[in-house]
C-alpha positions, 0 to 999 in steps of 0.5 A: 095129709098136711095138719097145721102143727105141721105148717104153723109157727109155735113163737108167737109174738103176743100183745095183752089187752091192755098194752097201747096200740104201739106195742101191737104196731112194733111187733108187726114192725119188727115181726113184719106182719099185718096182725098180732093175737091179743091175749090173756094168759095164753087164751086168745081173746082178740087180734089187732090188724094195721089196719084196725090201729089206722082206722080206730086210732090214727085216722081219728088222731087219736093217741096211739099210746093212750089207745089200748089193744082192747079198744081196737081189737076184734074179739071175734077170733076165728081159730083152729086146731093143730089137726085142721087138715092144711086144706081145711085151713085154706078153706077157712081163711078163703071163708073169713077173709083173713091171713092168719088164724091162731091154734088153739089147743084146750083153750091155749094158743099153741101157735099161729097159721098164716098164709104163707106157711100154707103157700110154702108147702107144695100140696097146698100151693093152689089152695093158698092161692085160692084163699088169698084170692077170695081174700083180697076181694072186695066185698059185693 
């Protein structure tokens, strides 16, 4: 059985609150991913998307240099532990919609699980595949 430690990332790229919506965009530019964790310490206190910078910043011609993470971020964070069964994982972000999830661990981030670490393990081949597919559906 597949547990996330096993599948997931431990050198997470991370934004503060307070860091400006640039910080977050050049990580995903760099890292070339679509969300960064945003924390305080190492306790996850949101996460910020592309797509939360494009909606409540650009698309309002706001400054992105002036807008910070905590003014875009979603605070409601779903996360999972390092002993999540892969397969459990799948289901998770099948469940929430989402492609990453931080690990959290007595209230630390120890790394992150995105979807493709799940799609790269042969077992959970289908499941990845199922999870992106529910997760790129549209809302009814």
């Amino acid at each position: 059985m597949t547990k996330v430690q096993d599948i997931m990332s431990k050198d997470v790229k991370v934004c503060t609150p307070d860091e400006p919506v640039t910080a977050a965009a050049k990580i995903m530019r760099d890292i070339n991913c679509g969300s960064v964790p945003v924390c305080e310490g190492k306790k996850v206190v949101g996460m910020i998307t592309d797509r939360d910078i494009v909606i409540n910043c650009v698309a309002d011609e706001k400054d992105c240099s002036s807008i910070h993470c905590h003014d875009c971020m979603t605070s409601d964070v779903i996360t999972c532990s390092p002993d999540t069964d892969a397969h459990e994982c799948a289901r998770i972000m099948a469940d929430n919609r989402i492609r990453r999830i931080p690990v959290v661990q007595n209230g630390e981030m120890v790394g992150i699980c995105a979807i493709g670490d799940l799609a790269i393990v042969d077992i959970h081949i289908n499941e990845a595949g199922d999870a992106l597919s529910q997760i790129s559906q549209r809302l009814q």
